[in-house]
C-alpha positions, 0 to 999 in steps of 0.5 A: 552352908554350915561345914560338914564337920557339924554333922553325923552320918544322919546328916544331922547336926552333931547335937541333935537327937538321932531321927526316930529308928522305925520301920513303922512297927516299933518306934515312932517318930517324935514328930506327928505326920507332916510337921518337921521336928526340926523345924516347928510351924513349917508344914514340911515334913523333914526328910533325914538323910539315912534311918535305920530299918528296925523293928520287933525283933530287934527288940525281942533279941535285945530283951532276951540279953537282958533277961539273961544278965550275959550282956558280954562274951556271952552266946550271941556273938558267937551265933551273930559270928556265924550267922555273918560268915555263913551269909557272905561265904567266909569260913570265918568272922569275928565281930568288933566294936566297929569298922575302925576297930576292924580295919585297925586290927587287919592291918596289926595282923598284916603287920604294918608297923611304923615308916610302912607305907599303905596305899589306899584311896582319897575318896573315901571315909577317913578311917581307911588310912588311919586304921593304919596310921595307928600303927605308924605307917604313912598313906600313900594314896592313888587316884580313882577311876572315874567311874568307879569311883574305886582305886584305879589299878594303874594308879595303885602300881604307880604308887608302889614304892621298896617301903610299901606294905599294905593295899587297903582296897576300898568297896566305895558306895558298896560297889566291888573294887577290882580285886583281881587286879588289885591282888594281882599287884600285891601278890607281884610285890608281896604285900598284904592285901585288905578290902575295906567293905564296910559300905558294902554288905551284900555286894558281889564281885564276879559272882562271890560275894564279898567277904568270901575271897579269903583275905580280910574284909571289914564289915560295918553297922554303923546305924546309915549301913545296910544293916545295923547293930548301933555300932559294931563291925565284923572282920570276914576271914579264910584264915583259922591263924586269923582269926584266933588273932583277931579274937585275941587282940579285940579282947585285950590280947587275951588267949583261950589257954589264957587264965584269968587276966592272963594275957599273951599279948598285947591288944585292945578293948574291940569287943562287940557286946552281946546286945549289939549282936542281938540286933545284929542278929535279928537284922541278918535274919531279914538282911534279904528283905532289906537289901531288896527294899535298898535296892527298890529304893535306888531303883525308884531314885534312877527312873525320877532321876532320868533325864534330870539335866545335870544330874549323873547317878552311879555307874550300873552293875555288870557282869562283875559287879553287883553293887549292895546299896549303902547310900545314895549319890549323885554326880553333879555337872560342871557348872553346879554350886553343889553347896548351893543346892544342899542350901537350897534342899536344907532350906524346904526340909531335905537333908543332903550332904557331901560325899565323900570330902577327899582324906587327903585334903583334911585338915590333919592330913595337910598339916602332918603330911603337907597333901595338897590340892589337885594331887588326885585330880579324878578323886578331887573332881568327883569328891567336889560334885558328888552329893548324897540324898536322902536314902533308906531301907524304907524311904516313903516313894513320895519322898523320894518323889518330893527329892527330886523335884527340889533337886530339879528346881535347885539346879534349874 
């Protein structure tokens, strides 16, 4: 199997062309029905690992940007802002240039600085340690629950030392994390407190939906996300301090009192351009659609997958949690080449990848900070098991079908 590394989010090599972004209305596939555009002559159809779900209006808003010639700091921000913190019940949000960007801007306003240490999980993706790795703090990472697959509260208080700053809480798979425990830890030990939700648009925890808590939570749009704006992010805030300071910094630290090219501080160039909001836009106004549709999908996915030796799904929701699908994973047994079967699915036209590869076991983690196996047992067991399928807004039920015999038949 070639390594992980030569794939984006799509599960495609790196330098392959994104699969067509069409809920069958806008765009086309390149391919015509039934014939794979990766492999020619073969009559499988090849089924990507995640597409966006787009279509006429993301269109129509994108065009009326560009008639407008406002294509930055113009109107729709604004309105694509507001739309966001209305949907998750934030009294505020402000859109950057991607979930990273966001995350990196939380924990400069958190104030994490150089030598703090920031506790947060090893089973996710990177850049829920190196938002604050920017500013020179050091990860401390803490083992998951085993169902979860979110930060264990215990493990989290374990790891708090007179040098930590910061909990960066992660909403894995868009399933809530224990926010009121892991609040409760940082409120005793007073530390900054973020939620890292760009997996998890929609989902809720004890009946709020995330983003409504107060505290900082970053979004994503990343194209394989619940919704789209091709790249972007947004961070959700209860705080007006926060968010005057979250739109200074993504604009280059500039203030509204500020005169031009003036600048009060020093920040970055995070903006989200008013093409991105338009999709962003569009995508919210039919966000109920698409959330149903995710979670159709996953349920289909469930009842095919049911009684598949081998093959555990995730942990269902209950009265605290209510997962907002993001992607979906299973959980191999013991005894299983995972690295096999992803072979074994490529090799009948079926993208499947691991998900997610432990932060602390990569490489520049290793050699800068000398992490090592077995450090996180429950992380690194889960992480060695765990597999992503095929999985969007508008993934065809005979896909998903054809999924699962391969997986039955590659585990057999």
């Amino acid at each position: 199997m070639r390594g992980a590394g030569q794939y984006n989010q799509y599960g495609q090599a790196a330098h392959a062309r994104h699969p067509a972004a069409s809920d069958g209305r806008l765009l086309r596939s390149p391919a015509p029905p039934g014939v794979s555009s990766s492999r020619p002559g073969t009559a499988a159809r090849t089924i990507p690992l995640s597409r966006p779900y787009l279509g006429e209006s993301e269109a129509r808003e994108v065009l009326e940007v560009l008639r407008s010639r406002h294509l930055s700091l113009g109107p729709v921000v604004p309105r694509f802002e507001g739309m966001f913190a209305e949907r998750v019940g934030a009294p505020y949000a402000a859109a950057v240039s991607s979930g990273t960007s966001g995350l990196h801007l939380a924990c400069r306003i958190a104030g994490i600085g150089p030598d703090d240490e920031v506790i947060t999980s090893p089973y996710s993706f990177v850049a829920s340690a190196n938002c604050f790795m920017y500013e020179g703090a050091h990860p401390v990472f803490a083992d998951i629950d085993a169902g979860t697959f979110n930060l264990d509260p215990a493990a989290v208080e374990a790891a708090v030392t007179p040098k930590t700053r910061a909990i960066m809480a992660v909403d894995i798979f868009g399933y809530p994390c224990e926010l009121d425990e892991l609040r409760a830890i940082a409120d005793r030990h007073g530390l900054a407190f973020i939620e890292d939700s760009c997996e998890a648009l929609g989902a809720e925890y004890k009946g709020r939906k995330i983003g409504s808590h107060g505290h900082m939570a970053v979004f994503a749009f990343y194209p394989n996300k619940q919704m789209t704006t091709g790249e972007g992010g947004i961070v959700a805030t209860g705080s007006a301090e926060e968010l005057e300071l979250l739109v200074s910094l993504r604009n280059q630290g500039r203030a509204d009192t500020d005169g031009w090219l003036d600048h009060s501080r020093f920040g970055f160039n995070y903006r989200l351009s008013d093409i991105h909001a338009a999709i962003g836009v569009a995508q919210l106004e039919r966000l109920d659609e698409i959330l149903a549709m995710r979670a159709a999908a996953a349920e289909r996915y469930a009842g095919l997958l049911d009684g598949v030796d081998g093959v555990s799904t995730l942990l269902a929701d209950d009265a605290n949690h209510r997962r907002s699908w993001f992607v979906y994973v299973v959980k191999l047994a013991s005894g299983i080449d995972r690295d096999r079967v992803i072979t074994v699915l490529e090799d009948q036209g079926i993208q499947s990848r691991p998900y997610l590869p432990c932060i602390h076991l990569q490489t520049y983690m290793r050699e800068r900070y000398g992490f090592r196996e077995w450090m996180f047992p429950v992380a690194e067991e889960t992480s060695r098991k765990t597999l992503a399928l095929p999985f969007h807004s508008a993934i065809d039920p005979e896909d998903q079908e054809r999924v699962v015999d391969a997986l039955r038949s590659a585990i057999a």
